[in-house]
DOZA-194611 format. One record per residue (C-alpha): x negated, y, z negated; residue in three letters; residue number from 1. Coordinates in steps of 0.25 Angstrom, whole numbers. Each point is the difference from the previous one (the first is absolute). Example, Ala and Ser with C-alpha at 12.3 -4.5 7.8 and 13.67 -1.06 7.14 Angstrom:
! DOZA-194611
((-49 -18 -31) 'ALA' 1);
((-6 14 2) 'SER' 2);
***
This chain:
! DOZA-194611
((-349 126 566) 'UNK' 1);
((-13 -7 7) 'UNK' 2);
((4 -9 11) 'UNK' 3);
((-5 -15 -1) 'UNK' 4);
((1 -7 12) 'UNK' 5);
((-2 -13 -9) 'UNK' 6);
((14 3 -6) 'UNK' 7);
((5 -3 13) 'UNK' 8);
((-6 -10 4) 'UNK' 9);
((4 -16 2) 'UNK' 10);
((-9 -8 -7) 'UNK' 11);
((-6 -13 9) 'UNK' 12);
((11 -12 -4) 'UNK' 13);
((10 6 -8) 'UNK' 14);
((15 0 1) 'UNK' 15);
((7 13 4) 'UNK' 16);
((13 2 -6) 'UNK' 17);
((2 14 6) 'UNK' 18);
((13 2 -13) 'UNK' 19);
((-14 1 -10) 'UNK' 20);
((-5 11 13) 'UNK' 21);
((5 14 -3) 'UNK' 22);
((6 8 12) 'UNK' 23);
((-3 13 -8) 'UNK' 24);
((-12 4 -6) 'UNK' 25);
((-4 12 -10) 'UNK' 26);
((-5 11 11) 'UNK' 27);
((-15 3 2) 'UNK' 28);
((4 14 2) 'UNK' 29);
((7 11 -8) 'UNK' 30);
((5 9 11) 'UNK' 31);
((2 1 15) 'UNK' 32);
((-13 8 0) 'UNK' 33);
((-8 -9 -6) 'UNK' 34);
((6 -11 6) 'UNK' 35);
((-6 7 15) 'UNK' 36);
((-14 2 -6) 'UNK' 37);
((-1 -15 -4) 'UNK' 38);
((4 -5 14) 'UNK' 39);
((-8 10 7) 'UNK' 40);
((-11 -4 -10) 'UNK' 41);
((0 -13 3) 'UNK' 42);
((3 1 16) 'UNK' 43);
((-14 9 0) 'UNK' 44);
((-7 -12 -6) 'UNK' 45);
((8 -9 9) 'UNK' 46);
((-7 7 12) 'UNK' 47);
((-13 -1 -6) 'UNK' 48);
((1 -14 -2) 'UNK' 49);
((4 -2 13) 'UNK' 50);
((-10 8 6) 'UNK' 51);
((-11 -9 -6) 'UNK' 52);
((9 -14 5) 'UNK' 53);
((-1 6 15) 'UNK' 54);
((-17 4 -2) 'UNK' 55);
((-3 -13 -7) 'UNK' 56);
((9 -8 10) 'UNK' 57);
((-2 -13 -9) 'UNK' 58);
((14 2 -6) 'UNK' 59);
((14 -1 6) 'UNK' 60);
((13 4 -10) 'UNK' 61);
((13 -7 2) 'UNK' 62);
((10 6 -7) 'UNK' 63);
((13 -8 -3) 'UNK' 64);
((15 6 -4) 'UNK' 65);
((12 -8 -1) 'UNK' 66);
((14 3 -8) 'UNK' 67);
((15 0 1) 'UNK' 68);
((5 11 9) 'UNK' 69);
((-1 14 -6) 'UNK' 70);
((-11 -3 -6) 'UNK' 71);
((-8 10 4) 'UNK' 72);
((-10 -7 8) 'UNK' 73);
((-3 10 11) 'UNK' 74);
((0 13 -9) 'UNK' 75);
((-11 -6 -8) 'UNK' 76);
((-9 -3 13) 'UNK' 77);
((4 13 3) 'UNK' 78);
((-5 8 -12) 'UNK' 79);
((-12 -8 -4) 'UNK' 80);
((-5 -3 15) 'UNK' 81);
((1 15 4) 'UNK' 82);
((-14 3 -3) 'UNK' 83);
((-5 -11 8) 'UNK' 84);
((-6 2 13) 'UNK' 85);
((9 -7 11) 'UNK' 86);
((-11 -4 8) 'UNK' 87);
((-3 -9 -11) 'UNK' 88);
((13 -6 -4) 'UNK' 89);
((11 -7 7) 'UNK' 90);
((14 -3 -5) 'UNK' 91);
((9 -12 4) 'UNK' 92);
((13 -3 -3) 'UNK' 93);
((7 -14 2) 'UNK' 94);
((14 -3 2) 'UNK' 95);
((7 -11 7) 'UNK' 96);
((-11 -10 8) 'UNK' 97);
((1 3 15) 'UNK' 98);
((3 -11 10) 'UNK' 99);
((-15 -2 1) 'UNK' 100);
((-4 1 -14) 'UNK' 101);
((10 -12 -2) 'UNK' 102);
((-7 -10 9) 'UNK' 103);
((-14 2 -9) 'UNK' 104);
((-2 -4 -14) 'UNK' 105);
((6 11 -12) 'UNK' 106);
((-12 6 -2) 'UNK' 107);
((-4 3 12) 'UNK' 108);
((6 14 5) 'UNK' 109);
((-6 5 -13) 'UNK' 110);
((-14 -4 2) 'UNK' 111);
((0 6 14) 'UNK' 112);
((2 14 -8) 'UNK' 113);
((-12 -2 -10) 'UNK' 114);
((-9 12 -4) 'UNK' 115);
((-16 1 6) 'UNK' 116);
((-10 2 -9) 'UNK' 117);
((0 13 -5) 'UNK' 118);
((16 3 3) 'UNK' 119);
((12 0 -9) 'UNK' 120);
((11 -9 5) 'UNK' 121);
((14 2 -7) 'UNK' 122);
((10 -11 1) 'UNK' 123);
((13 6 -2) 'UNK' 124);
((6 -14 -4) 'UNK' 125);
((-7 -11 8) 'UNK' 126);
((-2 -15 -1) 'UNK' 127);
((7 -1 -15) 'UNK' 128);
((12 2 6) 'UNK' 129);
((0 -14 6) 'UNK' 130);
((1 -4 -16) 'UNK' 131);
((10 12 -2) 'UNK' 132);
((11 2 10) 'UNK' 133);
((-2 -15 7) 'UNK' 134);
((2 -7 -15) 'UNK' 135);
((12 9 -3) 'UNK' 136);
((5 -3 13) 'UNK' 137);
((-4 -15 4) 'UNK' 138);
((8 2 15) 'UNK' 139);
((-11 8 4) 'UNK' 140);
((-9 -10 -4) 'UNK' 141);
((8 -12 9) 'UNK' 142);
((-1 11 11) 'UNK' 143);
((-16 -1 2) 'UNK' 144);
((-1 -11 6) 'UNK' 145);
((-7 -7 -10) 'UNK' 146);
((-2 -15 2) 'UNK' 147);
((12 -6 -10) 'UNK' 148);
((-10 -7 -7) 'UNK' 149);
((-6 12 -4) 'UNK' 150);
((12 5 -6) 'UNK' 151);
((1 -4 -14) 'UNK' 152);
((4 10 -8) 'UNK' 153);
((-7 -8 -11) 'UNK' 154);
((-13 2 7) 'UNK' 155);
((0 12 9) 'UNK' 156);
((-1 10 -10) 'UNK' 157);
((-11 -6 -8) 'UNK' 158);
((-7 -2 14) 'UNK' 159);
((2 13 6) 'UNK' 160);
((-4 6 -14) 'UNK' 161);
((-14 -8 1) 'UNK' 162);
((-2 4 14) 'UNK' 163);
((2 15 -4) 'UNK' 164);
((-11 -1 -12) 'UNK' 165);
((-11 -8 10) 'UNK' 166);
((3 12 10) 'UNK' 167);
((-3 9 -11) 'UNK' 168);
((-11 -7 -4) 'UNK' 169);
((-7 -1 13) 'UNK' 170);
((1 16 1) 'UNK' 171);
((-5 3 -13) 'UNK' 172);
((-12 -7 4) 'UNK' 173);
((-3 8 12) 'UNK' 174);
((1 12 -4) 'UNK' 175);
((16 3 -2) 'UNK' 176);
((4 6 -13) 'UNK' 177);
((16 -2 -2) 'UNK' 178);
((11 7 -9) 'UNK' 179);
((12 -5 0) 'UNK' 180);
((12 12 -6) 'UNK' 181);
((14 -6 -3) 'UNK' 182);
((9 11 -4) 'UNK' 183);
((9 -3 -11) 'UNK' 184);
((11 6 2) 'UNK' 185);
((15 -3 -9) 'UNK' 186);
((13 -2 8) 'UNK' 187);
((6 14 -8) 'UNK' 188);
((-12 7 7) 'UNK' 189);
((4 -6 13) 'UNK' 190);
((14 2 -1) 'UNK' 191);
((-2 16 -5) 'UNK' 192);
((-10 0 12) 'UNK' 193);
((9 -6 12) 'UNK' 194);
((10 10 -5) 'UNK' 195);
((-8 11 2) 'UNK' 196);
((-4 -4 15) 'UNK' 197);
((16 -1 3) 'UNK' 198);
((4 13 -6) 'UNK' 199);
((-15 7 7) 'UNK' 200);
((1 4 13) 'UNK' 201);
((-13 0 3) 'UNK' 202);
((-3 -14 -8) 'UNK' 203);
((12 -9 9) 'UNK' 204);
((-9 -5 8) 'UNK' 205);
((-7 -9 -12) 'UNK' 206);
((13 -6 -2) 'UNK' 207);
((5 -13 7) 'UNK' 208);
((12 -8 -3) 'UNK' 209);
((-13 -11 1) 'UNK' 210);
((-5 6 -13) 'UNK' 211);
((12 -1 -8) 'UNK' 212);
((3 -16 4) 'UNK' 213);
((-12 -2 -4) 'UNK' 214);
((2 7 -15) 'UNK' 215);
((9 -12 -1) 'UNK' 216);
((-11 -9 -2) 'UNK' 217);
((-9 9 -10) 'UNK' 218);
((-1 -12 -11) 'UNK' 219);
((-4 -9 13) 'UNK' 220);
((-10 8 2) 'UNK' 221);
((-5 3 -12) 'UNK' 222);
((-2 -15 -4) 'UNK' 223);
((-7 -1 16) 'UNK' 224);
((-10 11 -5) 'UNK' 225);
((-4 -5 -15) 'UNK' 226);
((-5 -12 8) 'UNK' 227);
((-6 7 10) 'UNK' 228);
((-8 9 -10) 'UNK' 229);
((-3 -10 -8) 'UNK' 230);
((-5 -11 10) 'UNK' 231);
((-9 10 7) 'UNK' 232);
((-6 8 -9) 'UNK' 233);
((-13 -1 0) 'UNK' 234);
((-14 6 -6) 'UNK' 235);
((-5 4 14) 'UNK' 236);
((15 4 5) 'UNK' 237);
((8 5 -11) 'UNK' 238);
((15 4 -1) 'UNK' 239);
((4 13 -8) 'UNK' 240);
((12 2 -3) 'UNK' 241);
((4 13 -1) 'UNK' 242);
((14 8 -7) 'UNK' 243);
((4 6 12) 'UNK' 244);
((14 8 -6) 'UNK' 245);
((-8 13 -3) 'UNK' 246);
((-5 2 14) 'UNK' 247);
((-11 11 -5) 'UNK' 248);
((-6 -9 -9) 'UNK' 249);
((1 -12 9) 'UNK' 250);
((-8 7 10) 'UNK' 251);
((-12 4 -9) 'UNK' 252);
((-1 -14 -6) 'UNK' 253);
((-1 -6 14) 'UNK' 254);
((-11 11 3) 'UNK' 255);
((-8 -4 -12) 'UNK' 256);
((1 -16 4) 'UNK' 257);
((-5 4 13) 'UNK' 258);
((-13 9 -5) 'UNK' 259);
((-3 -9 -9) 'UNK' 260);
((-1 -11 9) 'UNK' 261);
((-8 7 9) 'UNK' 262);
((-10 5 -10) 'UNK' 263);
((-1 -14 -6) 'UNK' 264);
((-8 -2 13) 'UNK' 265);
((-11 9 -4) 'UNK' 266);
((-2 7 14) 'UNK' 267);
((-10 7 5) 'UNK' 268);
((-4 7 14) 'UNK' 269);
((-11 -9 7) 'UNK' 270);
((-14 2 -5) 'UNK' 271);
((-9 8 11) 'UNK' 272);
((-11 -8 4) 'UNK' 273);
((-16 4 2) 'UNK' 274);
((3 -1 15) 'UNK' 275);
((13 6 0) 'UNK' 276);
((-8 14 -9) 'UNK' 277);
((-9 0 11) 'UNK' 278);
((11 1 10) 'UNK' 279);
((7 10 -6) 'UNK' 280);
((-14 9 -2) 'UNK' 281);
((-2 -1 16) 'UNK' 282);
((15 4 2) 'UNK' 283);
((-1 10 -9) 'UNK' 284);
((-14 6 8) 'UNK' 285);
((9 0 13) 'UNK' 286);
((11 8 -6) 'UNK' 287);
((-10 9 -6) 'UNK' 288);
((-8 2 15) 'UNK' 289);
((12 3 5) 'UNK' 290);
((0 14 -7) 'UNK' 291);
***
């Protein structure tokens, strides 16, 4: 089966109901074999593309991953980054704001870690979580020193919503091309996968007693994400939602959302000029002479 990053894909103003979003999709692969041949198919042409994003230097590439815990997040930048060139690619992940970050505005410790042109940025969560985490837990919200007027809860999502879409707007007209992954992973999924960091040795330390307290609030977060997906979806910074319980599959969907983002660009390396030819011809003579 032919991946379609369109199948994925939130459409501009529609409303998610992530219950109509499957966690589990028919595999693009048959076997563990072809499964490898297909990623390492796609993170060749991955390294290509990237090649031509760091020679054209026109370009920069955020990437954007959010999802419940467990969802596989970091072994999907992993496996589809791992053809990259880490000179050309920086990965950032954001957790609880500093003391510092606090004093400044919600988008500001994120903005800070943008992509130059002709780097790949990956966010691993980011600002959303500001309409994630803050909404499902308004306390954190009361504890950023907001002005109380500004504190509707009537208001401040649709606000901070709207600032997020005009920041994504302003970058996508200079030059930054933005993709946004949620990986959908269902509660069984989580609750096979938590068991298995207890009961792994070596997989106890990606388990936290912070991780299961927040389980208890999955419906709230699921309802936190619908309106986040659907209210900032858009045609130049897209969400995808992707079935993250088969981690394999997951994996080579994300890589072919990425790659097809970037070639949409139509890259190329920089064109050499009349004056640049002769350059290169006299550099060329030198070398030569030196023989």
């Amino acid at each position: 089966m032919r991946i379609k990053s369109a199948d994925f894909r939130v459409n501009e103003g529609s409303k998610v109901d992530l219950r109509k979003w499957p966690t589990r999709v028919r595999p693009s692969y048959k076997t563990g074999r072809q499964y490898k041949d297909l990623l390492a198919a796609h993170v060749k042409d991955l390294s290509a593309q990237q090649e031509l994003l760091y020679a054209s230097n026109s370009y920069a590439l955020l990437l954007i991953f959010q999802a419940m815990a467990a969802a596989g997040k970091d072994g999907a930048i992993e496996h589809v980054m791992s053809g990259v060139n880490p000179q050309g690619c920086q990965v950032f992940s954001f957790k609880h704001p500093s003391a510092e970050e606090l004093k400044h505005d919600f988008l500001w410790r994120t903005t800070r870690a943008l992509p130059a042109r002709g780097q790949i940025g990956i966010f691993n969560r980011s600002y959303f979580e500001e309409v994630l985490i803050t909404r499902v837990h308004p306390e954190i919200l009361r504890a950023e020193g907001l002005p109380s007027e500004l504190l509707d809860e009537k208001t401040i999502w649709h606000d901070r919503y709207r600032s997020i879409v005009d920041l994504e707007r302003h970058l996508n007209r200079n030059g930054t091309k933005i993709v946004k992954v949620f990986l959908h992973l269902s509660k069984q999924e989580q609750r096979k996968r938590f068991l298995d960091r207890i009961e792994t040795p070596g997989k106890n330390w990606k388990f936290s007693a912070a991780d299961l307290h927040e389980r208890q609030y999955w419906k709230q977060y699921m309802k936190a994400y619908e309106k986040c997906l659907g209210a900032t979806s858009t045609r130049h910074a897209p969400w995808y939602i992707v079935p993250a319980d088969d981690k394999p599959n997951a994996r080579l969907i994300v890589s072919r959302i990425v790659l097809d983002a970037v070639e949409a660009l139509k890259l190329s390396y920089p064109k050499t000029s009349a004056a640049r030819r002769r350059e290169l011809r006299s550099l060329r003579k030198q070398l030569l002479e030196e023989g």
